[in-house]
N, C-alpha and C positions, 0 to 999 in steps of 0.2 A: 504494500500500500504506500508508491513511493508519487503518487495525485501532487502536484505543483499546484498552487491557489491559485484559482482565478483570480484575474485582476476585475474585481469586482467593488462600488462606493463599500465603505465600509463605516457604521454609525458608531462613531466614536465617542461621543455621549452616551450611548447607548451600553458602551463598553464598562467604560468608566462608571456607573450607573451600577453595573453588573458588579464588577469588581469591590465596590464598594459595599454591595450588600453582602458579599462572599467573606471581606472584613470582620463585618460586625456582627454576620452571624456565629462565624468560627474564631474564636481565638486564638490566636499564636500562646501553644501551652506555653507552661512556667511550672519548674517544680518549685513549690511552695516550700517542700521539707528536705528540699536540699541539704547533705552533710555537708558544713563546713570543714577547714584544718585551721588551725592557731598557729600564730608567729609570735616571738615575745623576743627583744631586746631590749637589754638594756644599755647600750651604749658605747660597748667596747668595739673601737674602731681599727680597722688597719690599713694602713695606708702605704701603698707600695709605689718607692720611685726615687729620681735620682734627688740626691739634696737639695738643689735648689728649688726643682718642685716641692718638696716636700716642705720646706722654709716658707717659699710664698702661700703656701696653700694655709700655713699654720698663724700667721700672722696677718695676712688678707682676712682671717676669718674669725675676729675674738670672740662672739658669740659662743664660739664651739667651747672654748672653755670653762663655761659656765650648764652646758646642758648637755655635755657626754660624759660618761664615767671614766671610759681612756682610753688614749693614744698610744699606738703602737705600729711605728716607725720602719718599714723595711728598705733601706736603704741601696739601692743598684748600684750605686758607687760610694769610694768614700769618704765620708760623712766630711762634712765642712767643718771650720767652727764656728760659725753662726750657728746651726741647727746644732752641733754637741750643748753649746750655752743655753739657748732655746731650752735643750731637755735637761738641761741639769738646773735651768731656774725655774722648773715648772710648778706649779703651785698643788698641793696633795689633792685640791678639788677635779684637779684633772693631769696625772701621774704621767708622763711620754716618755716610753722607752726607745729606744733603738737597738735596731741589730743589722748592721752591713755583712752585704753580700759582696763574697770575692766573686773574681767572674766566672771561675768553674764551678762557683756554685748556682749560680742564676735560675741553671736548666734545671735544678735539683729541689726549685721553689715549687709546693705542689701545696694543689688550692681546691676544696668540693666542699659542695655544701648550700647555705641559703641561707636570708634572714635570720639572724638570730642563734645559727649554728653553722659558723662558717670553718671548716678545718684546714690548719695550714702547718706545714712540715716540711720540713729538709729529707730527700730522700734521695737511694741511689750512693753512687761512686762507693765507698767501701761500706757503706750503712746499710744493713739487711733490712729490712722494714720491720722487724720486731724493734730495732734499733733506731730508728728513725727519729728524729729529734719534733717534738710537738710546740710550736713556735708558741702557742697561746699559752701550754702551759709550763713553756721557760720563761717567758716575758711577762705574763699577767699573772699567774699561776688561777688560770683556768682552763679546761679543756677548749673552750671555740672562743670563737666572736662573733659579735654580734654583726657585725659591717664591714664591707671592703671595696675602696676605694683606690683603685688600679690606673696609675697616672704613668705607668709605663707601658713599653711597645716593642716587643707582642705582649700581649693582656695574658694574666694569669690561666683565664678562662676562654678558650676559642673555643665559643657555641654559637650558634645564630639566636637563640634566643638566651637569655643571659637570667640564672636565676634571681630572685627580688632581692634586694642589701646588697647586690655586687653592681659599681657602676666602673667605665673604663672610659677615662677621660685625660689618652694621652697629650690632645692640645689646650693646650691656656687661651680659652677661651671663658666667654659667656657662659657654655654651657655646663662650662666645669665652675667657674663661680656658684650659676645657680643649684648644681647638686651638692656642693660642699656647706651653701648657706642654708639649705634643707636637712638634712644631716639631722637634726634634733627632732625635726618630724616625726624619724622615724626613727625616736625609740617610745618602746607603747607596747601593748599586746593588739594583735592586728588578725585579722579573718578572713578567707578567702571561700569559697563553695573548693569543694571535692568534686569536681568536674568530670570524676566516672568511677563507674565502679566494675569488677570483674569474677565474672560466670566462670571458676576455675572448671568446674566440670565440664564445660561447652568447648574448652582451651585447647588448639589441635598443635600445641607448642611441643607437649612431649609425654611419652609411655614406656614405661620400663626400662628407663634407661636410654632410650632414644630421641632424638631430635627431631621437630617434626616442622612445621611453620614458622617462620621468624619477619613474618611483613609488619608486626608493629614494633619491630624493634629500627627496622630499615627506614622508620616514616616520622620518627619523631622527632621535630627540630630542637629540643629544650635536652635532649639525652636526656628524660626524666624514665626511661624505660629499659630494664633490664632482665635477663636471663637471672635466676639463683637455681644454685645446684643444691637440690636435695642428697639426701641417702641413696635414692636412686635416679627419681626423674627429679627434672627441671621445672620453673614456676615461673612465669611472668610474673614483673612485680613494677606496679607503678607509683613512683617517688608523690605523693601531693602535693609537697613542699615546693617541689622543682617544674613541675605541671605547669602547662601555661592556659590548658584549655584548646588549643586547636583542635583536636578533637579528630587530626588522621587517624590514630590511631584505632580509633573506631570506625570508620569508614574502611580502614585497610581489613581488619580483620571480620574471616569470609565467615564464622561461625556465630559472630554478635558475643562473643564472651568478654569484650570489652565492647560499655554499652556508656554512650556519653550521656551525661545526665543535664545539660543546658539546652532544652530539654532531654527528657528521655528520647532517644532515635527513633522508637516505634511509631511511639506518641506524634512526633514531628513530621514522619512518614504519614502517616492518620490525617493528619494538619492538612500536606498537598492535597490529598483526595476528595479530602471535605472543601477543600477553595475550590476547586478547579468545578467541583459537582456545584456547587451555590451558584459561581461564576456562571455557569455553563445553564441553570436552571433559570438566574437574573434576567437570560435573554441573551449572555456575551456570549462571543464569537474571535476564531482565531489566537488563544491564547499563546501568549508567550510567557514560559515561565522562566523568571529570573532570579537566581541562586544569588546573594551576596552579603557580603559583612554589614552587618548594619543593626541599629537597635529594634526592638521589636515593634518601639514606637511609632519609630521613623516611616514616614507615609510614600505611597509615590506619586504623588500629587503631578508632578512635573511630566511622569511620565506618560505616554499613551495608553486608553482605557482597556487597551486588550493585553498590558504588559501587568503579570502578576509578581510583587517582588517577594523573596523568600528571606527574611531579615535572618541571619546565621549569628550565631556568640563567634564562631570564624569560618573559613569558605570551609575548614579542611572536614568538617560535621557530616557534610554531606557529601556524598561517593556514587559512585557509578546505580548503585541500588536506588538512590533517591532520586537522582537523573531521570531514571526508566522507568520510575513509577510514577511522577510527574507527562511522560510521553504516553504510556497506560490509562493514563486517568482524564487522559482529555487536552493537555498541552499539546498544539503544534509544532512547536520548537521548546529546545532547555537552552539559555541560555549562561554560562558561568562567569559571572565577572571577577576577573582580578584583582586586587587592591596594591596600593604603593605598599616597598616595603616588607613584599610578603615572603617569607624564609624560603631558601632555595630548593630543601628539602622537602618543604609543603606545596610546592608547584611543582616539583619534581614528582610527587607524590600524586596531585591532583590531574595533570600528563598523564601519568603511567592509566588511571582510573577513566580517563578521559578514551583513552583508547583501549583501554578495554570494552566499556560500553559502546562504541563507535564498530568496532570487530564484531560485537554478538547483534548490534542491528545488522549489519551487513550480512552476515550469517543464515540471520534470517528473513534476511531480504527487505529490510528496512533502509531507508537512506542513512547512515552515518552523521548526515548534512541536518542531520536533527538537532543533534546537539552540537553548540558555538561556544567557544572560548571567548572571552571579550577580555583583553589586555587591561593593563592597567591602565593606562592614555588611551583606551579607545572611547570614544565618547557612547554614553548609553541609549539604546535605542529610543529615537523619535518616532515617527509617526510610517516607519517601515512599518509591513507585514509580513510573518512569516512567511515563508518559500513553500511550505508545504500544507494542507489539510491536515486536522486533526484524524484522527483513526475514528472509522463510524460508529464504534461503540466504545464507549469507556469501563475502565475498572473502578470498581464500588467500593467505596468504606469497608462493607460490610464481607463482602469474598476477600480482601489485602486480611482480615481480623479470622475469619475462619480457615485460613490458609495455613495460621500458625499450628494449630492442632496442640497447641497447651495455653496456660491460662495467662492470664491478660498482662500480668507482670512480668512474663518471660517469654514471651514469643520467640519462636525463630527466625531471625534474620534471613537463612536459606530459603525455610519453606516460604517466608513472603514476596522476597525473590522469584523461589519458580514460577508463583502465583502471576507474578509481573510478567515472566516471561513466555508465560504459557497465551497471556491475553495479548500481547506483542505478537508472539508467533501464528494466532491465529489469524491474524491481518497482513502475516506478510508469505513468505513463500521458502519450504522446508527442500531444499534440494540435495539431504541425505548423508551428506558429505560432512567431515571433520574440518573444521576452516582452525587456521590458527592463532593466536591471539597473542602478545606480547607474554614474554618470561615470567613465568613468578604468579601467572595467574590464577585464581584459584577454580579452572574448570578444567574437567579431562575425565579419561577413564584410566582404568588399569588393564592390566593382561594379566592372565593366571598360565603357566605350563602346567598342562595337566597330566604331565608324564610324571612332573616331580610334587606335584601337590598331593600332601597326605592330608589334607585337611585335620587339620591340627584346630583348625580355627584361629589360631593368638592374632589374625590380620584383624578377624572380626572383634576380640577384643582390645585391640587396639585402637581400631579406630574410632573419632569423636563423635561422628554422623550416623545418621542411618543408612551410610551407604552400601555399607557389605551386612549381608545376613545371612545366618548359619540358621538353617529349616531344622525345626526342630523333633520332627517325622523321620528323617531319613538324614544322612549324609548328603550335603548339598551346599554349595556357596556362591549366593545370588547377588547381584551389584546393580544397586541403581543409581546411575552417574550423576542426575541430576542434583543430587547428594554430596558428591564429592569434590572437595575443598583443594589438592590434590597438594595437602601435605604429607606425604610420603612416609609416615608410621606405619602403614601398613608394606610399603616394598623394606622399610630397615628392618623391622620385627619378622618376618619370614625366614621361620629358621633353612628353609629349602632353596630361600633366594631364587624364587620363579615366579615373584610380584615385579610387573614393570607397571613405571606411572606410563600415560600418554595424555600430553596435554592438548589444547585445542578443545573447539566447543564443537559438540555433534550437532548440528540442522536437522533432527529426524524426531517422532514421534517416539521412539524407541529410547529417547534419552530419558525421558519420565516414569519407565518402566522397569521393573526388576527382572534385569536377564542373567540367564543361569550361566556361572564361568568354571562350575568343577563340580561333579558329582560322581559318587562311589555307590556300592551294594551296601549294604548293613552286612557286619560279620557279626555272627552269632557265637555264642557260647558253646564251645563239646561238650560241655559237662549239661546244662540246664536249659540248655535254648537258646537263653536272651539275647537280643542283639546290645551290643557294648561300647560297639566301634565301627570303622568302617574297615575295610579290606585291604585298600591302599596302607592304610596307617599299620595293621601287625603286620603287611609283608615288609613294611618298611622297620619295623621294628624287628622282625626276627632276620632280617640281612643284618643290621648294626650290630646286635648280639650274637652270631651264630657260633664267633668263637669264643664268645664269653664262658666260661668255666662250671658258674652261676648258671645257663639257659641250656649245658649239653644233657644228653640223653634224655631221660624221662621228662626233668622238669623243664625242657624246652614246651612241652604243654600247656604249661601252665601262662605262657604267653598271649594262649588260646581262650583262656579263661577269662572272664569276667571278676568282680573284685571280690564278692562275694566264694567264689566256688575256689579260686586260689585260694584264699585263707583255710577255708575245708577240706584243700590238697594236703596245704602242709602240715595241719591238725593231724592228718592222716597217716602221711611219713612220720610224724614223729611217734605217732602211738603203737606204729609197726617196727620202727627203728629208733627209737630213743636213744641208743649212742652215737647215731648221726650225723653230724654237722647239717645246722639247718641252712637250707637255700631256700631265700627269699624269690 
């Protein structure tokens, strides 16, 4: 359904009219009971740079003496004596240490942390890190600080987004006046929202030991996200402190186990449907939906009555899934604007997402040309119209909400997905084939070798989704791709290593479906009947054992057996032979 609009008048009042009732019927949600985190400082500042910055900064600023608790001095060269006088006349209401750095040690300054617990240490060259020298608490004798103030270059910290109480202001300028006459501000206890939370069970990061997914580790510009290694497996763990709120992270990850909470993502998902249906019932026509930063207050007055704006906490919220439910639901075109500014890793991120939904229209026969990138300096649309017709029937509230198939607090993000792509697909044109989509994506199937599969199962319990199932009638291992995320737990966990991922998206009806990739007989029991196992799995097990010592002559049998009737074997050998050595 790739219809070009007529160039038809189009009632632009009439638009706007529409859109505005679509406004005030539906709310842009809000969680109300948002978790916040707390910051608290008290005032202990550090301030890293060569002497004479660090003199002008202390003396430009008397204020500071009277509303920080204290100064602590790291010096890149060394020290003047201006600034040694400085700290040695300092008054006890506000105590200034110093500690110069030589210059093999510079590399050796090491800096993590945030508001209110900033950690900073000598490390490296002969100091093993049990060794490591804790600069706050040789110079203050505290563990952290509260503040840091990085007047050197290169900055402590190379991040794109820079955590709160660290500011780097290697020019004398303005802008380093005004954060240095600030400084008092912010000491206080202070509040931010916990802007996500995380569905460890939904998490297709890792299983026994193995690695499986790592796209929100790839997407987050604040490095507030990290791997921890357990006993066995690994845990996504997201820093709150260091968060900034963009909110890739949630859009990258294919399972919804990272679920942002300004709004909830479902919730917001629910949002487009319900405007687009209001819009669309008001009498408008030809919608344009437009994704962008902005407050939720903020109107689009300015804009064209068929442009619907989506106010985002930041663009990174929204992902390929929110795009497609938006062109689902009755949009013409998505549009995504850009903002000044925006971290390299979160358009890098927003790119990658961009064309993967651009690949799965074209796949299935939609125009790509649906969804538009709009730069930062691109000016935002006026009084164009989309290029293309909306789809003749749109997706409902109400099928996006029964598609989850659990309860209202936890949906799934996949199955609302299929639901999207199922009503896309039926408007465009399935021509059978695997098309391919950029690296890293999270759609594909697997391949089973069925010469070496014992059906063991452990891919089935490995995996996060419902995409592999072990029948619980007979030996059998079914895959339903549209399910699968193609984090690769299931080809590392395969003790027989005859799991291949394949990615790309399949165009066919068949991808929604549970197809059979390995089935065996039921082996039964000699002793009792019952079936136990499958057939593949003891020929595979009495080849591994045959010269085991343990499984020769008689009690190679007992390999044959079920769990019960073994126990009853060996009960039996011993009551026959009691001076025996017992073979388990």
């Amino acid at each position: 359904m790739n219809q070009r609009i007529d160039l038809v008048p189009v009632d632009a009042g009439a638009n706007r009219c529409a859109r505005d009732a679509a406004y005030t019927q539906v709310s842009w949600p809000v969680n109300l009971a948002n978790a916040h985190v707390s910051y608290s400082s008290q005032g202990h500042v550090l301030l890293v740079g060569d002497s004479a910055s660090l003199y002008s900064a202390i003396i430009d600023h008397p204020a500071l003496h009277s509303s920080l608790a204290s100064l602590t001095l790291i010096c890149t060269d060394m020290p003047d004596d201006a600034l040694l006088i400085l700290a040695e006349t300092s008054s006890s209401t506000l105590p200034i240490h110093i500690q110069p750095l030589l210059s093999s040690q510079r590399n050796r300054l090491k800096l993590e942390g945030h508001l209110g617990d900033f950690r900073a240490w000598l490390s490296g060259g002969s100091l093993t890190k049990e060794s490591s020298i804790n600069l706050a608490k040789a110079l203050v004798s505290r563990d952290t600080f509260d503040l840091v103030v990085d007047l050197a270059s290169p900055p402590c910290l190379e991040l794109e987004l820079l955590p709160p109480g660290y500011f780097h202001l290697p020019e004398a300028n303005g802008e380093r006046n005004d954060v240095l006459a600030s400084l008092p501000d912010w000491v206080g206890d202070f509040d931010k929202p916990r802007y996500f939370q995380i569905a460890s069970d939904a998490c297709a990061h890792s299983t026994r030991g193995f690695t499986g997914c790592t796209r929100c580790l790839d997407v987050c510009p604040a490095d507030a996200i990290s791997s921890h290694k357990g006993r066995i497996d690994s845990r996504i763990d997201i820093d709150p402190f260091r968060c900034h709120g963009v909110g890739s992270c949630s859009s990258a990850c294919p399972t919804g186990a990272i679920e942002f909470r300004q709004p909830l993502s479902h919730l917001q998902q629910d949002t487009l449907v319900a405007w687009l249906s209001a819009y669309h019932d008001a009498g408008g026509s030809h919608a344009i939906m437009r994704f962008v930063q902005a407050e939720p207050s903020a109107t689009a007055a300015d804009l064209p009555g068929h442009v619907i704006e989506v106010p985002l906490e930041d663009l990174g919220t929204a992902g390929s899934d929110q795009w497609l439910t938006a062109l689902a639901a009755g949009a013409c075109e998505v549009h995504i604007q850009a903002y000044s500014d925006m971290p390299v890793r979160l358009q890098q991120h927003l790119h990658d997402q961009l064309a993967q939904a651009r690949g799965i229209l074209e796949a299935i026969g939609l125009s790509p040309e649906r969804l538009v990138w709009r730069g930062a300096d691109d000016a935002p649309p006026k009084a164009d119209l989309p290029r293309f017709n909306a789809l003749p029937t749109r997706l409902i509230k109400g099928e996006l909400q029964e598609s989850s198939g659990t309860s209202h607090d936890a949906p799934s993000k996949r199955a609302r997905l299929n639901c999207v792509l199922e009503h896309l697909a039926a408007h465009g044109h399935l021509n059978g084939e695997r098309h391919s989509l950029p690296s890293n994506s999270p759609f594909g199937a697997i391949t089973v070798d069925s010469e070496g599969c014992t059906l063991c199962m452990s891919c089935v319990a490995s995996c996060p989704t419902p995409a592999l199932n072990a029948d619980q009638d007979a030996p059998r291992l079914s895959f339903r791709e549209a399910d699968c995320v193609q984090c690769g737990l299931c080809e590392q966990s395969c003790p027989e290593h005859v799991i291949h991922l394949v990615p790309g998206f399949l165009a066919a009806p068949e991808r929604t479906q549970y197809q059979l990739l390995h089935e065996d007989q039921p082996f039964a029991c000699i002793h009792c009947g019952k079936p136990f196992a499958n057939t593949g799995t003891i020929t595979a097990i009495q080849k591994k054992l045959a010269e085991h010592p343990y499984f020769s002559g008689a009690q190679a049998k007992r390999l044959e057996m079920c769990q019960d009737c073994r126990v009853k074997d060996i009960w039996e050998e011993l009551a026959h032979h009691p001076d025996s050595p017992v073979r388990l």
